[in-house]
PyMOL Python script that loads the backbone (N, CA, C, O; Angstrom):
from pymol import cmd

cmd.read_pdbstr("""\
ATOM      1  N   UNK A   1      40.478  32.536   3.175  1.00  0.00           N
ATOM      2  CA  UNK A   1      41.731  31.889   3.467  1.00  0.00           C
ATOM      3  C   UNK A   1      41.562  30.381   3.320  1.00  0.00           C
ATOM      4  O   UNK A   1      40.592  29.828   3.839  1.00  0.00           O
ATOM      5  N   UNK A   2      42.660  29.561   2.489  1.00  0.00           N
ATOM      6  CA  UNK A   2      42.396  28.712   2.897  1.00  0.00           C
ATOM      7  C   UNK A   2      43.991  27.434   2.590  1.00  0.00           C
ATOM      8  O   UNK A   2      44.831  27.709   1.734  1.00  0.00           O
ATOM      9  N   UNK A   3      44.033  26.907   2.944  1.00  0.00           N
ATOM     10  CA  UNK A   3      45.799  25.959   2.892  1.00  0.00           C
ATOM     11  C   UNK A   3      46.629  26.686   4.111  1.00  0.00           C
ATOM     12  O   UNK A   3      46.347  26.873   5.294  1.00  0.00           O
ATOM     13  N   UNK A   4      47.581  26.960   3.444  1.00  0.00           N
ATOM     14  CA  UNK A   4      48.646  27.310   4.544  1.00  0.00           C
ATOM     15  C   UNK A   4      48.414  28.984   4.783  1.00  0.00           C
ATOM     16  O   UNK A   4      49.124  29.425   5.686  1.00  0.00           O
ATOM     17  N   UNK A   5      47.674  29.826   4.222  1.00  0.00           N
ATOM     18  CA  UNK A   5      47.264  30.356   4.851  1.00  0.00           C
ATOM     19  C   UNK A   5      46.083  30.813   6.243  1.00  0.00           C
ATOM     20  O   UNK A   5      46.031  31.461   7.289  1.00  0.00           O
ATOM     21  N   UNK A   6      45.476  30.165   5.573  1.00  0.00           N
ATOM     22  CA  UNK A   6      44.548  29.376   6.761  1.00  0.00           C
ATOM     23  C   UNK A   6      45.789  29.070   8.194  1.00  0.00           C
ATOM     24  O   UNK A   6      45.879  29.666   9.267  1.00  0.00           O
ATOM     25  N   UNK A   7      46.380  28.237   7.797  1.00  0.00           N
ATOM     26  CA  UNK A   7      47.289  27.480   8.550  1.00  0.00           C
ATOM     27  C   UNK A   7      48.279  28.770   9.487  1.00  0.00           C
ATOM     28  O   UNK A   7      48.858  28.635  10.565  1.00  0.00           O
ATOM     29  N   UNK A   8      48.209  29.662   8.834  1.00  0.00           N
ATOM     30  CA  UNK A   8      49.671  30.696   9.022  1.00  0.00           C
ATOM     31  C   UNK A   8      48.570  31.530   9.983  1.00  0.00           C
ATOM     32  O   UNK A   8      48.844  31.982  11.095  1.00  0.00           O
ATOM     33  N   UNK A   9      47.367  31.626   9.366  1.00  0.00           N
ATOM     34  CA  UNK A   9      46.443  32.660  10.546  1.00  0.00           C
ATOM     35  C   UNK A   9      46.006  32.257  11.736  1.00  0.00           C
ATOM     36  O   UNK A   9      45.524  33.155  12.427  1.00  0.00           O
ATOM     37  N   UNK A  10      46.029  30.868  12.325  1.00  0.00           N
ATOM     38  CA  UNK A  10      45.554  30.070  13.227  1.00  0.00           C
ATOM     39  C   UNK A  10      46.699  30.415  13.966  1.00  0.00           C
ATOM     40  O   UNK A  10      46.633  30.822  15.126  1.00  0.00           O
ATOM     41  N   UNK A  11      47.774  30.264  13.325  1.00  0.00           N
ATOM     42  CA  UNK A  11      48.993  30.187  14.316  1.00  0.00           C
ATOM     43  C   UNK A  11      49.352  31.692  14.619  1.00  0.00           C
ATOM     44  O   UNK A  11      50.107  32.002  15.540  1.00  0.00           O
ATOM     45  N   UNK A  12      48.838  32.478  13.891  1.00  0.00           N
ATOM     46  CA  UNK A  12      49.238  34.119  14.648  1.00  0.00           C
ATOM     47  C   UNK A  12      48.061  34.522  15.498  1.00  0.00           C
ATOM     48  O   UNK A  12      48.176  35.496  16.242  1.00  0.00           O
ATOM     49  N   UNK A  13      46.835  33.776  15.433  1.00  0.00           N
ATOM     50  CA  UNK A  13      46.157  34.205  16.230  1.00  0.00           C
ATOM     51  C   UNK A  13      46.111  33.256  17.916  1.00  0.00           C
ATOM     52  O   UNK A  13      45.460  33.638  18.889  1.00  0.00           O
ATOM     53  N   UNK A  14      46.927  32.070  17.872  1.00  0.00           N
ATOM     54  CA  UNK A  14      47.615  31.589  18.921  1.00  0.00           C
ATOM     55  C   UNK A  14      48.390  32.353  19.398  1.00  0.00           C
ATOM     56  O   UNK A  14      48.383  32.925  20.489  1.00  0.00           O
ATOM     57  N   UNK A  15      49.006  32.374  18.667  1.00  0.00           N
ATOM     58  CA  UNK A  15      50.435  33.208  19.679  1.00  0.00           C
ATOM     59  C   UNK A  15      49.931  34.717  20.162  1.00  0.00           C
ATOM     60  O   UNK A  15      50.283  35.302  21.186  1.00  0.00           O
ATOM     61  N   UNK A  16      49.441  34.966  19.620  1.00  0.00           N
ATOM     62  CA  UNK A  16      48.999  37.009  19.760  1.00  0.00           C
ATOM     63  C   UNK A  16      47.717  35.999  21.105  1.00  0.00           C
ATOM     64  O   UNK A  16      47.516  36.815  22.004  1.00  0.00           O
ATOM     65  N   UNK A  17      47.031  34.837  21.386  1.00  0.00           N
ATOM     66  CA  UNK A  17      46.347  34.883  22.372  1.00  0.00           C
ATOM     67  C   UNK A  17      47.244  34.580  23.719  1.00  0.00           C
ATOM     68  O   UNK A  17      46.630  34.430  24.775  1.00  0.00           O
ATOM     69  N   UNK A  18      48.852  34.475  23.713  1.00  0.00           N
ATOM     70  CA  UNK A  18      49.345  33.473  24.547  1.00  0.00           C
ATOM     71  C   UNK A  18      50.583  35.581  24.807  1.00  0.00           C
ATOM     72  O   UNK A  18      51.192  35.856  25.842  1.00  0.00           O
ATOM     73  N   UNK A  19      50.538  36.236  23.927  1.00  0.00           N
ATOM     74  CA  UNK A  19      51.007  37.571  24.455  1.00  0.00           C
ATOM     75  C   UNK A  19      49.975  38.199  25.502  1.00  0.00           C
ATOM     76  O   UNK A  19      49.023  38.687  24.895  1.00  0.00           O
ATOM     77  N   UNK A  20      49.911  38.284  26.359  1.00  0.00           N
ATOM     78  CA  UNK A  20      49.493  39.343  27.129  1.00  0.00           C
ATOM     79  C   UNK A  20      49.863  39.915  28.046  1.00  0.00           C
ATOM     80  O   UNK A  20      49.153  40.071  29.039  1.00  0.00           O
ATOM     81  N   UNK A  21      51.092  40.380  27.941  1.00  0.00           N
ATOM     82  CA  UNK A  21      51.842  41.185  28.720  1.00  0.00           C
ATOM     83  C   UNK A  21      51.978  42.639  27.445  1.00  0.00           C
ATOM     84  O   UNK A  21      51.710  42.362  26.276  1.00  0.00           O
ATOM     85  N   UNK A  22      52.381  44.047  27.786  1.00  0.00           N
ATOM     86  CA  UNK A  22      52.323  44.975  26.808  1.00  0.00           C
ATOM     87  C   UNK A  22      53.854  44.560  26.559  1.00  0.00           C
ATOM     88  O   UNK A  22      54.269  44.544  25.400  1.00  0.00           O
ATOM     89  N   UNK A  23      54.531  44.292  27.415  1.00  0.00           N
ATOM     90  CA  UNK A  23      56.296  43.967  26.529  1.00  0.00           C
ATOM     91  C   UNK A  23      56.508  43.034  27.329  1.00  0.00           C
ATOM     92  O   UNK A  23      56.223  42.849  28.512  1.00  0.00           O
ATOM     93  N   UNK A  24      57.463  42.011  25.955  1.00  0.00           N
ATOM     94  CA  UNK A  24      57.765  40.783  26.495  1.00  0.00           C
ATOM     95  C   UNK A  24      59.451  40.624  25.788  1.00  0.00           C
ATOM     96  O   UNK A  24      59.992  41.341  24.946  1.00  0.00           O
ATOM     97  N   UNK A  25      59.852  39.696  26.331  1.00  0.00           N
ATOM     98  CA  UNK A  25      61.626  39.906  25.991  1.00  0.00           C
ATOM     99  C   UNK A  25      61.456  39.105  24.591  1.00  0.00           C
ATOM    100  O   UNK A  25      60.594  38.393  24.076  1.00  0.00           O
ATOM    101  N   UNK A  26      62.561  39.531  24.300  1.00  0.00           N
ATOM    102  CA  UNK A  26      63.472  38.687  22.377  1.00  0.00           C
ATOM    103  C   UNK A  26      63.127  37.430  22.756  1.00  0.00           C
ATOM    104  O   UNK A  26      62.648  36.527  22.071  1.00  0.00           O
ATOM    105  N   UNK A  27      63.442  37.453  24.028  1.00  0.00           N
ATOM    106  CA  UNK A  27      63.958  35.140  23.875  1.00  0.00           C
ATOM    107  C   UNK A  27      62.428  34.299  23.955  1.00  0.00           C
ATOM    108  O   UNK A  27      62.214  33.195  23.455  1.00  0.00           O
ATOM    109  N   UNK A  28      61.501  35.090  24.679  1.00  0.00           N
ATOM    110  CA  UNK A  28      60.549  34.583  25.131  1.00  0.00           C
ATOM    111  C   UNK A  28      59.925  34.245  23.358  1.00  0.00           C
ATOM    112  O   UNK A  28      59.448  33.117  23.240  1.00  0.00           O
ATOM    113  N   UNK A  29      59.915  34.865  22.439  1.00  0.00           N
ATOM    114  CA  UNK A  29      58.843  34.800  21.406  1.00  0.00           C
ATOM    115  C   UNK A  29      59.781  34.724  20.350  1.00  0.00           C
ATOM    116  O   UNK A  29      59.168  34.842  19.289  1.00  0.00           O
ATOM    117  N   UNK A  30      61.014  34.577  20.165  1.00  0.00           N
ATOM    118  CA  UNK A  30      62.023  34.290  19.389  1.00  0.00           C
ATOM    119  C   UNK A  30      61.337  33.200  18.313  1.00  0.00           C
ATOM    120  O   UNK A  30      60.718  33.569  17.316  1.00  0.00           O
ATOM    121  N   UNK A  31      61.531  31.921  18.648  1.00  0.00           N
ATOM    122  CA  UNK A  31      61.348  30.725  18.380  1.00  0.00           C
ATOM    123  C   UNK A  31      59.750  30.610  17.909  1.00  0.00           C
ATOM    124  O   UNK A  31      59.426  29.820  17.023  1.00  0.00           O
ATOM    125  N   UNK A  32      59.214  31.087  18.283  1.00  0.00           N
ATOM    126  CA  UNK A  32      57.781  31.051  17.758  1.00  0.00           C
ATOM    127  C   UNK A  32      57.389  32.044  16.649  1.00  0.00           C
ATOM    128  O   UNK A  32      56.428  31.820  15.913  1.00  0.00           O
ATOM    129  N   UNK A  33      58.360  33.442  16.517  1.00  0.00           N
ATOM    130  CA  UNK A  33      58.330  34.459  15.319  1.00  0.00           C
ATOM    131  C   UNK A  33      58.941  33.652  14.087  1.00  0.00           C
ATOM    132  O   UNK A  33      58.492  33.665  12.940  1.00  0.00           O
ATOM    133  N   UNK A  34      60.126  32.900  14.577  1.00  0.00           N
ATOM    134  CA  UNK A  34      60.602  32.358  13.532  1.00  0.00           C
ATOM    135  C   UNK A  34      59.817  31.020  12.772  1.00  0.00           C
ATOM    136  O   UNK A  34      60.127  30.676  11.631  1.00  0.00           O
ATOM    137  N   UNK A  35      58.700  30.287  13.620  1.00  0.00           N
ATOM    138  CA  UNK A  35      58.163  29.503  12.913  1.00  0.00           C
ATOM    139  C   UNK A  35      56.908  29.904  12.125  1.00  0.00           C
ATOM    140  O   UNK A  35      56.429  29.401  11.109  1.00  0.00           O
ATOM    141  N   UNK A  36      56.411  31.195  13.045  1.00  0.00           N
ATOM    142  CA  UNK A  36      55.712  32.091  11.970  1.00  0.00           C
ATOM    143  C   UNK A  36      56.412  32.160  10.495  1.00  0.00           C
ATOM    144  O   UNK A  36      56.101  31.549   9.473  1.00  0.00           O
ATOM    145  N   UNK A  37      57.499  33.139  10.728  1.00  0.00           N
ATOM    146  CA  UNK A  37      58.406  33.031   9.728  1.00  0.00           C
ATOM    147  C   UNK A  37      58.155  32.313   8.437  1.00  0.00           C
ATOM    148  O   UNK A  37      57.684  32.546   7.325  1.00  0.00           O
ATOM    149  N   UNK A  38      58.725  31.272   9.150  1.00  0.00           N
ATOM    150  CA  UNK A  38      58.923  29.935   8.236  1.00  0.00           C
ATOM    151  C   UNK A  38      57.282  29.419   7.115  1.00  0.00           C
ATOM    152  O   UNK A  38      57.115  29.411   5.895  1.00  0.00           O
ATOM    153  N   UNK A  39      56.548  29.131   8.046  1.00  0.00           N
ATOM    154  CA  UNK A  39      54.992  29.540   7.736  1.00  0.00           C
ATOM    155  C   UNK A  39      54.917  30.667   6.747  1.00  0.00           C
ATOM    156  O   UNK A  39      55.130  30.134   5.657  1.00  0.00           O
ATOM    157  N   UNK A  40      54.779  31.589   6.620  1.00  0.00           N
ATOM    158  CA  UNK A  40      54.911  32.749   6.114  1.00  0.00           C
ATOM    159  C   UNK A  40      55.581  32.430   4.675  1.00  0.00           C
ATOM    160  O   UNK A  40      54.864  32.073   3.740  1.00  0.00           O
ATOM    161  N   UNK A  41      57.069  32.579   4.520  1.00  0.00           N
ATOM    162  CA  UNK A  41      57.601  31.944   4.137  1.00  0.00           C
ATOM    163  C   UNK A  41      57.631  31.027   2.857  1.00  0.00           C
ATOM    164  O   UNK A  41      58.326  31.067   1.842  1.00  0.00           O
ATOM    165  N   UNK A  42      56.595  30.162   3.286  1.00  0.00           N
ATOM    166  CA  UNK A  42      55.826  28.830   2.135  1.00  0.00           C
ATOM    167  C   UNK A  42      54.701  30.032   1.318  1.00  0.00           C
ATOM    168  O   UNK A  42      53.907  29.604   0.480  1.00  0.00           O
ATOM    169  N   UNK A  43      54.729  31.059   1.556  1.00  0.00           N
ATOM    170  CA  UNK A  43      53.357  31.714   1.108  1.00  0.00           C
ATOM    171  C   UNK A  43      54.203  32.510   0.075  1.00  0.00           C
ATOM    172  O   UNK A  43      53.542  33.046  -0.815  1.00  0.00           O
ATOM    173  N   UNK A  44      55.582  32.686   0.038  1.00  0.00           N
ATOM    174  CA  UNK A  44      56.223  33.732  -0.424  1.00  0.00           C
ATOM    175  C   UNK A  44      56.875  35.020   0.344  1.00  0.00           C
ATOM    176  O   UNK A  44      56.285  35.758   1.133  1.00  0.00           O
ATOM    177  N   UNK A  45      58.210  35.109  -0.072  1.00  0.00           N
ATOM    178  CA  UNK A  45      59.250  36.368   0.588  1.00  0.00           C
ATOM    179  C   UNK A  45      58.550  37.479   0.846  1.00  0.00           C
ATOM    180  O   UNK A  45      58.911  38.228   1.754  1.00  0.00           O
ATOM    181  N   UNK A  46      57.250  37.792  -0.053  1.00  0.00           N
ATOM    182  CA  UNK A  46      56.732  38.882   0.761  1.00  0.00           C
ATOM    183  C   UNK A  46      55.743  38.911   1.903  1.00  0.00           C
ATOM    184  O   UNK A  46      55.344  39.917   2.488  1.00  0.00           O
ATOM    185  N   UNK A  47      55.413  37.665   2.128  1.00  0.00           N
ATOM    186  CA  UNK A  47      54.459  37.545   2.924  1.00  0.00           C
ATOM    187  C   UNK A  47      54.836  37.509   4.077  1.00  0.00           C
ATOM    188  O   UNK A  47      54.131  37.914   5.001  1.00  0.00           O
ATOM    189  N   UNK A  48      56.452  36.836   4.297  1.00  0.00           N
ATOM    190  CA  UNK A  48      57.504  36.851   5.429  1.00  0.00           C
ATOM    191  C   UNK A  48      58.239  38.313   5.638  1.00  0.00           C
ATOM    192  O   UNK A  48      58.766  38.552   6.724  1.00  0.00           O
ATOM    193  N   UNK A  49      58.255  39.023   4.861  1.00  0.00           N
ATOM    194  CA  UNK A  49      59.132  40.324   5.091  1.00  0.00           C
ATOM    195  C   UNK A  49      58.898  40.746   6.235  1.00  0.00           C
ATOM    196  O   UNK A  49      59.871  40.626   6.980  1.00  0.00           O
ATOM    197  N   UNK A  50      57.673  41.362   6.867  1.00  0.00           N
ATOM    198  CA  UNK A  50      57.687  41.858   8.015  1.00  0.00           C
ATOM    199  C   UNK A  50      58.005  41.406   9.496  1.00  0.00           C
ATOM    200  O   UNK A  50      58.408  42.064  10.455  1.00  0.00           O
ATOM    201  N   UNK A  51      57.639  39.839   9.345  1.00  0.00           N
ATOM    202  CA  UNK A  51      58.636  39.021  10.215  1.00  0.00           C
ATOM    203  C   UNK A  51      60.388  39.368  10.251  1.00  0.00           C
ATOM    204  O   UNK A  51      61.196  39.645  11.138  1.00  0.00           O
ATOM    205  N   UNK A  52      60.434  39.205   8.966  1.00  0.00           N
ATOM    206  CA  UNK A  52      62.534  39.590   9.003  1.00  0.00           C
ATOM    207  C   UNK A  52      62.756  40.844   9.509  1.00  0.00           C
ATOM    208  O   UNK A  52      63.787  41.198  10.081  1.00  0.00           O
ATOM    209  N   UNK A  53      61.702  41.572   9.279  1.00  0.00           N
ATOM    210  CA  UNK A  53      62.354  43.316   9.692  1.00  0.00           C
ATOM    211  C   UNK A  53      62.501  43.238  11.274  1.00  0.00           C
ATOM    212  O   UNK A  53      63.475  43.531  11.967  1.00  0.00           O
ATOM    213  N   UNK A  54      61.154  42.719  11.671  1.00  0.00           N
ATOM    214  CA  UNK A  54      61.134  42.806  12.957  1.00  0.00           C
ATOM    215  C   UNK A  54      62.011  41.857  14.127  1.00  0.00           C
ATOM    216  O   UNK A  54      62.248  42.015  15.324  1.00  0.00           O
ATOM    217  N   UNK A  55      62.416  40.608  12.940  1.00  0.00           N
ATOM    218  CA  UNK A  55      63.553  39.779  13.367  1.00  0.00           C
ATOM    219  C   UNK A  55      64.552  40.293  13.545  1.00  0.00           C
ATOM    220  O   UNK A  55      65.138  40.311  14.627  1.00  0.00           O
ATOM    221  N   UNK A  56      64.995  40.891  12.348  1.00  0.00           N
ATOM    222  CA  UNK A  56      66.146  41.660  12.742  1.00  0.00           C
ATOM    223  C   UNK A  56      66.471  42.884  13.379  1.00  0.00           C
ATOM    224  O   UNK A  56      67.564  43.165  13.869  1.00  0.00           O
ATOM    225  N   UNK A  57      65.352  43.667  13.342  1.00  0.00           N
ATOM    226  CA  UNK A  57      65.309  44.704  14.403  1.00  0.00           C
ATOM    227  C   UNK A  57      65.711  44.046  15.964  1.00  0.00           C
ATOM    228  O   UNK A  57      66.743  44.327  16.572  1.00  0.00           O
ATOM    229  N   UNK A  58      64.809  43.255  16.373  1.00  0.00           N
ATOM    230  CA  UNK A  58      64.958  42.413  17.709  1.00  0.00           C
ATOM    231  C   UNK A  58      66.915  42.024  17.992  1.00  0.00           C
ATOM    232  O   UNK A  58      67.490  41.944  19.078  1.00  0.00           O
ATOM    233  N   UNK A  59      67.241  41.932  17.227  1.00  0.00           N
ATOM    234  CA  UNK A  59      68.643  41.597  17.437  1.00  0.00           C
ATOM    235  C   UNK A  59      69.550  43.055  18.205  1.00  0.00           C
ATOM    236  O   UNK A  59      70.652  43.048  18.754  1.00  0.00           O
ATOM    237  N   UNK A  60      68.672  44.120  17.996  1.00  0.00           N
ATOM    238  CA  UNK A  60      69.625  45.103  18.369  1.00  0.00           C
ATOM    239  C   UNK A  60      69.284  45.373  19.564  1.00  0.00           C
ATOM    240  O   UNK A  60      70.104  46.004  20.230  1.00  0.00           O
ATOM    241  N   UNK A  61      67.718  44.904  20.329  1.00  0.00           N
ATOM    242  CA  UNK A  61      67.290  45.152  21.708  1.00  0.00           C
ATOM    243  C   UNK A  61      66.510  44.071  22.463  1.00  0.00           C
ATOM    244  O   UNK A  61      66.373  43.048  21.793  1.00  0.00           O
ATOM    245  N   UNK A  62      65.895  44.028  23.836  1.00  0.00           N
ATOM    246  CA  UNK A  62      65.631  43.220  24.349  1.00  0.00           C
ATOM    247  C   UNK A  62      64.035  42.766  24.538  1.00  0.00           C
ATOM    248  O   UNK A  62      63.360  41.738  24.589  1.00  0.00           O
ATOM    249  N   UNK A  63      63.905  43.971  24.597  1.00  0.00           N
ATOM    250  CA  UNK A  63      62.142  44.090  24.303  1.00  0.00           C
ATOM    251  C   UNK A  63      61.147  44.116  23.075  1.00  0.00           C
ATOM    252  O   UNK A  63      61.248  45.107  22.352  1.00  0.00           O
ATOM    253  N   UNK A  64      60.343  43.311  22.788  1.00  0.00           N
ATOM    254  CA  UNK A  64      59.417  43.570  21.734  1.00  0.00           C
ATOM    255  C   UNK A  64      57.803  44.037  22.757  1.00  0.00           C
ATOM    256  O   UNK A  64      57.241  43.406  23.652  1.00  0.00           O
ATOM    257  N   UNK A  65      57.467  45.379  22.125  1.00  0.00           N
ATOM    258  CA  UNK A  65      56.486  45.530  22.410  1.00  0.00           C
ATOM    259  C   UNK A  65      54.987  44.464  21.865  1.00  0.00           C
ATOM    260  O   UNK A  65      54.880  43.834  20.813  1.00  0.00           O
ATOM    261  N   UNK A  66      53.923  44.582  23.081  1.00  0.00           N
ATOM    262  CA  UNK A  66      52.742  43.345  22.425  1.00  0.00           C
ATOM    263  C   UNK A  66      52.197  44.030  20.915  1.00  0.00           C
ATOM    264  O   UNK A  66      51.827  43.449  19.895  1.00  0.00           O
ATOM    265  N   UNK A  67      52.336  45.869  21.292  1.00  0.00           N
ATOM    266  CA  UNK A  67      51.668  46.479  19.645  1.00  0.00           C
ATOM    267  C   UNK A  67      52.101  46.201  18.460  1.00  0.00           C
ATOM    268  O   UNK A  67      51.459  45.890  17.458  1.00  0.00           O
ATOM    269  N   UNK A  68      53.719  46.380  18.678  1.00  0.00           N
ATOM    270  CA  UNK A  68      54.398  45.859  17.594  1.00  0.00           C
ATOM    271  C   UNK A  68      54.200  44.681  16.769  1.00  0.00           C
ATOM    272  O   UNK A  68      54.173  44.565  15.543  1.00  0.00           O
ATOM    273  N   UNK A  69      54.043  43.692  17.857  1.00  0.00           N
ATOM    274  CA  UNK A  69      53.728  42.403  17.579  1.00  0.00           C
ATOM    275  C   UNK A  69      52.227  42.237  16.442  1.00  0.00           C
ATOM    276  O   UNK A  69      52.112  41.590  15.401  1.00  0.00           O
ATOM    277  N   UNK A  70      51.285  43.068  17.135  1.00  0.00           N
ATOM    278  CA  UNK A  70      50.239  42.767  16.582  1.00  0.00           C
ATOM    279  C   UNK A  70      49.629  43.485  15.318  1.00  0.00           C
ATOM    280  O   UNK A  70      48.590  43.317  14.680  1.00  0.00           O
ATOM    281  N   UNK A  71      50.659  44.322  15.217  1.00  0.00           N
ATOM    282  CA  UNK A  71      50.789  45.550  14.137  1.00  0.00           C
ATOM    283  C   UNK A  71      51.737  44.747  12.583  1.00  0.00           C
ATOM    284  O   UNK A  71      51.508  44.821  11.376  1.00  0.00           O
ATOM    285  N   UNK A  72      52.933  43.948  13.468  1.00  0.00           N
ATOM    286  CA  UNK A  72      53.257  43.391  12.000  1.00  0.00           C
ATOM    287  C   UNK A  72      52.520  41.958  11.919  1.00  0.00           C
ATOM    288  O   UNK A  72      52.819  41.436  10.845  1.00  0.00           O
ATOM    289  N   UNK A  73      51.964  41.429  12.413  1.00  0.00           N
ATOM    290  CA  UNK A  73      51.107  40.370  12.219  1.00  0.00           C
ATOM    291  C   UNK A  73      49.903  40.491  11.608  1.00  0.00           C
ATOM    292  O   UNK A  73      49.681  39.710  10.683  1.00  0.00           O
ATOM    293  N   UNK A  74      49.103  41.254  11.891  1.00  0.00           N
ATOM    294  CA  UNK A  74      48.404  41.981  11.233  1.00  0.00           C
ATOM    295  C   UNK A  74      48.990  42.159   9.465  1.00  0.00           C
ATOM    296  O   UNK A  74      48.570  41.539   8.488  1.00  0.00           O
ATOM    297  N   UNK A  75      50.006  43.151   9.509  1.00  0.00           N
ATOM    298  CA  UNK A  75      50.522  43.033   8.149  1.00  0.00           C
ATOM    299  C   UNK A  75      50.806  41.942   7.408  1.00  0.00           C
ATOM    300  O   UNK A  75      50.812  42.044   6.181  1.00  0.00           O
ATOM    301  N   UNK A  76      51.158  40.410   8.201  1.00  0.00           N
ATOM    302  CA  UNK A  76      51.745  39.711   7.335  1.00  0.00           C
ATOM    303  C   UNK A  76      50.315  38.637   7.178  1.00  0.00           C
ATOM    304  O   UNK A  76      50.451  37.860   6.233  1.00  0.00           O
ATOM    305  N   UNK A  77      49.315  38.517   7.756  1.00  0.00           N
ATOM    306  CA  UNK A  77      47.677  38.125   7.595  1.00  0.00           C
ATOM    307  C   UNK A  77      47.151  39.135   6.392  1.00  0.00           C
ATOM    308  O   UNK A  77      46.750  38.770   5.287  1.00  0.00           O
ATOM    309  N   UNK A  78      47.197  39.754   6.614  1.00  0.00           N
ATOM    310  CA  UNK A  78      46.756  40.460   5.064  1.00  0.00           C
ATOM    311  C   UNK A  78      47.777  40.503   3.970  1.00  0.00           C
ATOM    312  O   UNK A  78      47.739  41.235   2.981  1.00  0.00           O
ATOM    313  N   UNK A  79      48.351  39.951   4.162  1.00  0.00           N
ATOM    314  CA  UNK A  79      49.699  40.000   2.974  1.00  0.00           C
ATOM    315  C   UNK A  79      49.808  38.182   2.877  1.00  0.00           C
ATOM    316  O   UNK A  79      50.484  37.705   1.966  1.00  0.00           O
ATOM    317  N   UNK A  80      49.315  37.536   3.570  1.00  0.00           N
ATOM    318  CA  UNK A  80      48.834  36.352   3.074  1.00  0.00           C
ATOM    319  C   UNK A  80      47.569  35.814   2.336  1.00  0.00           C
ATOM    320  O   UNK A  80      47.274  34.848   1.633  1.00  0.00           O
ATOM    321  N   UNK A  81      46.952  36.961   2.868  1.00  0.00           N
ATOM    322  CA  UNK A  81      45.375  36.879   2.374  1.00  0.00           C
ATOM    323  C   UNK A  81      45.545  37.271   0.898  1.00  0.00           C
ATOM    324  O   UNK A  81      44.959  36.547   0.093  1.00  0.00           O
ATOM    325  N   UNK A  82      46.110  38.091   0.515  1.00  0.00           N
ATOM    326  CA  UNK A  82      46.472  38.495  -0.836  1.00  0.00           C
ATOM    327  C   UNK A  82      47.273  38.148  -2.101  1.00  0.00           C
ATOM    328  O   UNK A  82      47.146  38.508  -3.271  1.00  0.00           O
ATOM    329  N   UNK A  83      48.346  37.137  -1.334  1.00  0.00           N
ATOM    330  CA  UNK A  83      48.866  35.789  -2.016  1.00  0.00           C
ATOM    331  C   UNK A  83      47.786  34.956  -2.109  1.00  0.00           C
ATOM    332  O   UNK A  83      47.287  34.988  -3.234  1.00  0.00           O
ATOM    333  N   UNK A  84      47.138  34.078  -1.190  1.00  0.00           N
ATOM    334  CA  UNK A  84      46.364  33.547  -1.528  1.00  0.00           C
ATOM    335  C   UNK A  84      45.191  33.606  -2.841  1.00  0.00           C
ATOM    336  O   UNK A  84      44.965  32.776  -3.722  1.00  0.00           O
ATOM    337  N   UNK A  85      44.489  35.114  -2.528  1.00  0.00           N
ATOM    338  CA  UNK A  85      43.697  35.077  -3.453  1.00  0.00           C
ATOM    339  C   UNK A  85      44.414  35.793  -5.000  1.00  0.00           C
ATOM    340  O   UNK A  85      43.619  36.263  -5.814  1.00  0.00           O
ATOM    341  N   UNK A  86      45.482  35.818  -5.218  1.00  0.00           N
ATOM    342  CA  UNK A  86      46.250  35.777  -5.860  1.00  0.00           C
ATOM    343  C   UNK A  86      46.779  34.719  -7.055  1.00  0.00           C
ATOM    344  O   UNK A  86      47.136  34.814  -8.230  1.00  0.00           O
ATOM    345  N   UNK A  87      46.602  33.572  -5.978  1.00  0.00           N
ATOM    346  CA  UNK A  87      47.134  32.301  -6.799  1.00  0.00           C
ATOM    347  C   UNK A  87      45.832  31.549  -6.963  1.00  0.00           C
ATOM    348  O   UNK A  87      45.640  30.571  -7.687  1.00  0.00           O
ATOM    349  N   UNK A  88      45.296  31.932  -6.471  1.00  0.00           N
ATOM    350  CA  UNK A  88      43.703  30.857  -6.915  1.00  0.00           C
ATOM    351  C   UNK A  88      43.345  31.646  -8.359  1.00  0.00           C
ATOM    352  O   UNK A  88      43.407  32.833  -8.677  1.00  0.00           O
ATOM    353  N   UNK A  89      42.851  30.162  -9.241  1.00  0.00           N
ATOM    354  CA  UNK A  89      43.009  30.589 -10.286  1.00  0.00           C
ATOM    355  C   UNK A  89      41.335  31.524 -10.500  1.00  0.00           C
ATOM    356  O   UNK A  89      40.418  31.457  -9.682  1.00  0.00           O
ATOM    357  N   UNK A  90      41.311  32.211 -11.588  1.00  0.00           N
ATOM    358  CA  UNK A  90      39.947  32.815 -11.906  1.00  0.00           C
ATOM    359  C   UNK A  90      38.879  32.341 -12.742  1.00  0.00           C
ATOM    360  O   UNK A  90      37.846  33.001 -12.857  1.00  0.00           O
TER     361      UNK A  90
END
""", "prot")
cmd.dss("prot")
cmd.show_as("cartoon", "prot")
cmd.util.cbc("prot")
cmd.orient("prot")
């Protein structure tokens, strides 16, 4: 890893250290999914997708589970890792 991915993994592995409750509400982690997001994002639409699903899933209820959390984060760290070594040239 290294640029803004680098950058994008530091910050999911902050936040996944600052979850430790097994469910935490929409509002509490709102604002911080979305700057993931955004992060994400700079890497390419697919690297953010699993953020939006789960963004927009969140709109229909109040709770995000901590698994969930760490299940699509997980996905979107390896889906950065793979842009990355993607665009580095050969």
């Amino acid at each position: 890893m290294s640029g803004r991915d680098d950058e994008l993994g530091f910050a999911i592995e902050r936040f996944l250290e600052s979850q430790t409750d097994d469910f935490t509400t929409r509002s509490r982690v709102v604002n911080q999914l979305l700057n993931l997001w955004a992060t994400a994002q700079e890497l390419g639409p697919e690297v953010a997708a699993p953020l939006e699903t789960l963004l927009g899933a969140s709109t229909q209820r109040s709770l995000i589970s901590r698994a969930e959390l760490v299940a699509v984060l997980t996905e979107v760290r390896a889906l950065a890792s793979a842009a990355a070594k993607a665009s580095r040239p050969s």
